[in-house]
C-alpha positions in Angstrom: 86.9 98.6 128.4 86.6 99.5 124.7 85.0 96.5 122.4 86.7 96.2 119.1 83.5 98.8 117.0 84.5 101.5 119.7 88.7 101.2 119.5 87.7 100.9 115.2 85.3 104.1 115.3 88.1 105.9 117.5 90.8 104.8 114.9 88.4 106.1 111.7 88.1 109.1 113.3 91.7 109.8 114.6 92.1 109.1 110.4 89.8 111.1 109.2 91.4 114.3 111.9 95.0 113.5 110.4 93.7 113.5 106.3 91.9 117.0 107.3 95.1 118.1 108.3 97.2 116.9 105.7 94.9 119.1 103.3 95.0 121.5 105.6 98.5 121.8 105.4 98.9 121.1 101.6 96.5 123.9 100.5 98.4 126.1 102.9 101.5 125.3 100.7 102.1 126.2 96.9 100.5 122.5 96.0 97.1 123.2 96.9 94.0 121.9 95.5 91.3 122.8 93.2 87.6 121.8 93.2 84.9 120.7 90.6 83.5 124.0 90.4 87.4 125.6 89.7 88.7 123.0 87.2 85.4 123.2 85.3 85.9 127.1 84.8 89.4 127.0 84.1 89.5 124.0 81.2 85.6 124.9 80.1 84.6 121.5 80.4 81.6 119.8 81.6 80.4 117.4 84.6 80.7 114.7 82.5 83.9 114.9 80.9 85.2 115.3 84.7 83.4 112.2 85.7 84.8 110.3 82.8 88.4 111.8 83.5 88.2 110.4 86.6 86.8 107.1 85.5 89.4 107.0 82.9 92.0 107.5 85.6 93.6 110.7 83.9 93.1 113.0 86.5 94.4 112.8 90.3 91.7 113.4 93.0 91.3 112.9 96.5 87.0 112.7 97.8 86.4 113.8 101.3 82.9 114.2 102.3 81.5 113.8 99.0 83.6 116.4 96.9 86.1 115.9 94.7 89.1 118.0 94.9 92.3 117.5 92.4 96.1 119.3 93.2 97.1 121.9 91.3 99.7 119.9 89.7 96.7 117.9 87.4 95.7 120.7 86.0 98.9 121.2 84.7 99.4 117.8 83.3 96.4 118.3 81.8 96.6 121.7 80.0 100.1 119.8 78.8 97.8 116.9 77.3 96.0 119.2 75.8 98.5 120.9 74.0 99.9 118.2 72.7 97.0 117.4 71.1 96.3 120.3 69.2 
């Protein structure tokens, strides 16, 4: 019989399997995601101004296993922002 750590490590896991796949599958579609490394290069902005973004709440991100990744639609709410402000 299962104690309660074993049936909560089997449920973690069964959640970690179904969030893979739900990226899986959203990348597979048009939404799809972009990482640190991509949204740096395409708004020419640094680590830190990410970091603080994300801090500040004005970007969307999801972390899984340590990296960052944002959807597609961010970065156009962003380059939005950013027109607006010029």
């Amino acid at each position: 019989m299962m104690n309660e750590n074993d049936n909560m490590e089997q449920m973690l896991l069964d959640l970690a399997q179904t969030l893979k796949a739900l990226l899986q599958k959203v990348e597979e579609e048009d939404e799809g995601f972009y990482d640190n490394a991509d949204l740096k290069s395409m708004l020419h902005i640094s680590d830190r101004t990410l970091y603080r973004w994300r801090q500040q709440g004005l970007v969307r991100y999801a972390k899984m296993n340590g990296k960052f990744y944002y959807p597609k639609s961010t970065l156009r709410s962003i380059r939005k922002r950013m027109r607006g402000r010029s």
